[in-house]
C-alpha positions in Angstrom: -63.6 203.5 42.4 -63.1 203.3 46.2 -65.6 201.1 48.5 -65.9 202.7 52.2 -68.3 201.9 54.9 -70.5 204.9 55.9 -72.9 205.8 58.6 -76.8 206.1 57.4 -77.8 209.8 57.6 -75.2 212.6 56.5 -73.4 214.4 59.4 -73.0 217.3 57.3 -69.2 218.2 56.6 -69.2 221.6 58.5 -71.5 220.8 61.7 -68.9 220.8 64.9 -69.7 219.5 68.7 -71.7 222.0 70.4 -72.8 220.0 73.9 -69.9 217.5 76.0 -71.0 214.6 74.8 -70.2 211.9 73.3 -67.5 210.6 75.1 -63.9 212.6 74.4 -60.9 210.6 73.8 -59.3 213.0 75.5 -60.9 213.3 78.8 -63.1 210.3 78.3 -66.3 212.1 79.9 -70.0 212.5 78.1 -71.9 209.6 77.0 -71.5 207.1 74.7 -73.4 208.3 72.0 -73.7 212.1 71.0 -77.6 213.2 70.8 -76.7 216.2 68.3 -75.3 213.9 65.6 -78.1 211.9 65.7 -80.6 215.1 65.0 -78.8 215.8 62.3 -78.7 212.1 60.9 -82.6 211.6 61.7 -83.1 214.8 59.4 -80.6 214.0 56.6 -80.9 210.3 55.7 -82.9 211.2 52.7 -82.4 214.1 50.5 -85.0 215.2 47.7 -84.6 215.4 44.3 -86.3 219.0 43.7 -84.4 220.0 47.2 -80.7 219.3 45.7 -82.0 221.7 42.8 -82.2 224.3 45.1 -79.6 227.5 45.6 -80.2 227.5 49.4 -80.0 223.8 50.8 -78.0 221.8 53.5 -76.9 219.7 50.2 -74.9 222.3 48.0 -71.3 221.0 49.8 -72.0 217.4 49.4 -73.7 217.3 46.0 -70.6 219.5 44.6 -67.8 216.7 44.7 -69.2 214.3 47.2 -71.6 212.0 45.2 -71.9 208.2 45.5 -73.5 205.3 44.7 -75.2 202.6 47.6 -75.0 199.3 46.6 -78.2 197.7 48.2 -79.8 193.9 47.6 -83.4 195.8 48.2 -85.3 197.9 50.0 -88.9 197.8 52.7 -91.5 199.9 51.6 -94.9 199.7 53.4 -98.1 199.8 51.9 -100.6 201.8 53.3 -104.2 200.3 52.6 -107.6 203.2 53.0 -108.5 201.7 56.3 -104.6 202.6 57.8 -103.7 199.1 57.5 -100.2 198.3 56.5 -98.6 195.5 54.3 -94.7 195.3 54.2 -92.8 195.0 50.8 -89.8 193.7 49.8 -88.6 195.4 46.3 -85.7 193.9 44.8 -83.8 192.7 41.6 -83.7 188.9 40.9 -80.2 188.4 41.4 -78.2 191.3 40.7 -77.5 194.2 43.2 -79.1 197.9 42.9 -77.6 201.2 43.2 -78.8 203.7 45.4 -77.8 207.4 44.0 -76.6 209.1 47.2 -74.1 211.6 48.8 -71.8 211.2 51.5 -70.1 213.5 53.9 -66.3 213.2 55.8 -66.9 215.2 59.0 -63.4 215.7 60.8 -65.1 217.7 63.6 -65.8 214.7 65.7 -62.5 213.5 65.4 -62.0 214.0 69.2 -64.7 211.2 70.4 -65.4 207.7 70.7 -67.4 208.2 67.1 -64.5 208.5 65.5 -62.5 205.0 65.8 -59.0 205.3 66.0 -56.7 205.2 62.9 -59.5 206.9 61.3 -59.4 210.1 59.5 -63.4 211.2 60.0 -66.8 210.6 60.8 -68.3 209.1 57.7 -72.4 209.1 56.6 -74.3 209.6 53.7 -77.6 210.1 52.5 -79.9 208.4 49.5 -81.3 210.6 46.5 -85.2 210.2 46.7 -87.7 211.1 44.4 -91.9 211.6 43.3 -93.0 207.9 42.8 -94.9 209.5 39.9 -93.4 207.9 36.2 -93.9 206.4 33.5 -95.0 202.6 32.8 -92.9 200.8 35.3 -91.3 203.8 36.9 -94.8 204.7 38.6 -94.8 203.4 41.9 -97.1 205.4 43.3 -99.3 201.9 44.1 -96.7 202.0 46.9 -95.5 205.1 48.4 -95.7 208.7 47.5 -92.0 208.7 46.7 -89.3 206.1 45.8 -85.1 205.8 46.0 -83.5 206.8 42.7 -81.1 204.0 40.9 -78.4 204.5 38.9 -77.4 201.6 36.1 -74.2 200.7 36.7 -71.8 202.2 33.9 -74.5 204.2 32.1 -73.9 207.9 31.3 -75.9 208.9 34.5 -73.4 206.6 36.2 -70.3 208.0 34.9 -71.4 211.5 35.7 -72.6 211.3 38.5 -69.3 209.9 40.2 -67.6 212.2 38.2 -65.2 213.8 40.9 -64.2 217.0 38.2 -67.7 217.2 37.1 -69.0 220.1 38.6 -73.0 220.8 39.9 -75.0 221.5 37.1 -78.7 221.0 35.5 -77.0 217.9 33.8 -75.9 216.5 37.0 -79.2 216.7 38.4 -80.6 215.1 35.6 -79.1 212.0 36.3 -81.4 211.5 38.8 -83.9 209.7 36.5 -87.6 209.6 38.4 -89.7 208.9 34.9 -87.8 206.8 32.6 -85.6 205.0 34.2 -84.4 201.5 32.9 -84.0 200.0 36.3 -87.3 200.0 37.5 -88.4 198.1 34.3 -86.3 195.2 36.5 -87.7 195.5 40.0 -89.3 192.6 41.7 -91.3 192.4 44.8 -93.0 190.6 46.8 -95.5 190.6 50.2 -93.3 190.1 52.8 -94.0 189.2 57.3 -94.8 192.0 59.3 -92.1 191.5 61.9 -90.1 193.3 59.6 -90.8 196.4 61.7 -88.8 195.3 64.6 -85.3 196.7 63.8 -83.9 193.3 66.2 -84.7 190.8 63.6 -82.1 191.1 61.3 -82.1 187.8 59.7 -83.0 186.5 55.8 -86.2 185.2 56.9 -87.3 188.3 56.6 -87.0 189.0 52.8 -88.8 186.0 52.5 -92.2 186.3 50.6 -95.7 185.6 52.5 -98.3 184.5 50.6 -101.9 186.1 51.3 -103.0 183.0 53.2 -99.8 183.0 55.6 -100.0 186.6 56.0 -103.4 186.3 57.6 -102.7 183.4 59.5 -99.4 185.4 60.8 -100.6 188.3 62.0 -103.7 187.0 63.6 -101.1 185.1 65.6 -98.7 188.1 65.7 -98.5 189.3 69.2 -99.7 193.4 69.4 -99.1 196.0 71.8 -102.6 196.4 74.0 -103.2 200.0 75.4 -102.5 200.2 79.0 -105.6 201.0 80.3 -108.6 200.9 77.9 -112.1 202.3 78.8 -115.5 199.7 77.8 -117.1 200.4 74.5 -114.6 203.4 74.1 -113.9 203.5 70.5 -110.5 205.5 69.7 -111.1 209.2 68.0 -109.2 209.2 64.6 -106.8 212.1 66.7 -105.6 209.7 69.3 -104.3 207.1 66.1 -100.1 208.0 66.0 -98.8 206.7 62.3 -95.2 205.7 62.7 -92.2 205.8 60.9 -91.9 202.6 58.6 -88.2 203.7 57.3 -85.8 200.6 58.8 -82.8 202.7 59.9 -79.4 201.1 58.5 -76.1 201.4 61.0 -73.1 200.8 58.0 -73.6 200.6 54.8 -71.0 200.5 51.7 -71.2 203.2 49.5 -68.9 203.7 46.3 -67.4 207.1 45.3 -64.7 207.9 42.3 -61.9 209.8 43.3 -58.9 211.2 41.5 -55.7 209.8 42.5 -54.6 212.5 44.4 -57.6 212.8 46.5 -57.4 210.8 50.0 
């Protein structure tokens, strides 16, 4: 197995600089950070199970030969109550780590810009494998969300095939991706967790921490909110002008894990 650090959401393998930035080693002009491969990672950090059984799809390169696992301690899902309100969730295993099924990309296009460190061969990202939250007995987690991240068990036969580097794309490949009977959900833990979870700066372990009912009240009454700049008397707001937003924390680097064969770099 080989560990390597990746950037979350796949720069796919083919896609090539089409504007000046981000900065050139070269030259050392354009910005710091390249707008285009950020489109493509806000589209591609999740890819769906009945997309990847498609003919026609972004994923037929990666999910050839370029499937990995993400080693994760847990995941923030938010609960979505009738009334819109939202209650952050911390799912997890007790102790022991889960394994995100995922694919990565190594994008030598870039190779020319400040993404691209030096000494390094390519601009590395993946994606994670999601599926319907439907299943059965513990693998239905619709209660949550309308969809879910698939695990893999480590060293099971969906495991070993799926980092299979000589196993080709096929129905049994795809299969792997276990959404209804799963043996890793029947582990999951979770647990209520702060709100302030939302804010992408705090990044520290008080945030996994669980919140009992009582707390969570008494912390959000006190959490400061956003008021509307200018707001009209009596003006109730129209069920139009209400934005939802996007609840997915976005990661920087993870570690994802990949079999190779020996004479692969």
């Amino acid at each position: 197995y080989v560990a390597e650090p990746l950037n979350f959401g796949l720069l796919p393998q083919w896609a090539t600089p089409h504007d000046s930035l981000p900065v050139k080693k070269s030259s050392g002009t354009g910005a710091s950070y390249s707008k285009e491969v950020q489109a493509h990672q806000s589209k591609l950090f999740n890819c769906k199970k009945e997309t990847l059984a498609q003919t026609k799809t972004v994923w037929v390169q990666p999910r050839a030969h370029s499937r990995c696992v993400v080693p994760i301690t847990g995941y923030f899902e938010w609960l979505t109550a009738k009334k819109g309100e939202k209650t952050p969730y911390y799912v997890h295993l007790e102790q022991l780590l889960l394994f995100l099924a995922g694919l990565y990309s190594h994008n030598r296009n870039y190779n020319d810009t400040s993404l691209v460190g030096d000494g390094t061969a390519y601009f590395s990202s993946f994606s994670i494998a999601t599926g319907p939250a439907e299943g059965s007995g513990s693998n239905n987690m619709t209660w949550l969300h309308s969809r879910k991240p698939i695990f893999l068990a480590p060293f099971s036969p969906e495991w070993e095939r799926w980092l299979d580097p000589q196993q080709d794309w096929d129905t049994s490949v795809l299969e792997c991706l276990n959404c209804d009977t799963n043996p890793v959900y029947d582990e999951l833990k979770w647990h209520v967790v702060h709100g302030s979870v939302g804010n992408p700066k705090n990044n520290s372990a008080e945030v996994i921490k669980e919140v009992k009912a009582t707390q969570l009240f008494i912390t959000l009454f006190f959490y400061p909110r956003k008021r509307p700049a200018e707001e009209e008397p009596n003006k109730q707001a129209k069920k139009d002008d209400i934005k939802t937003e996007n609840t997915v924390k976005k990661m920087d680097r993870v570690t994802e894990i990949k079999r190779e064969q020996a004479s692969v770099e």
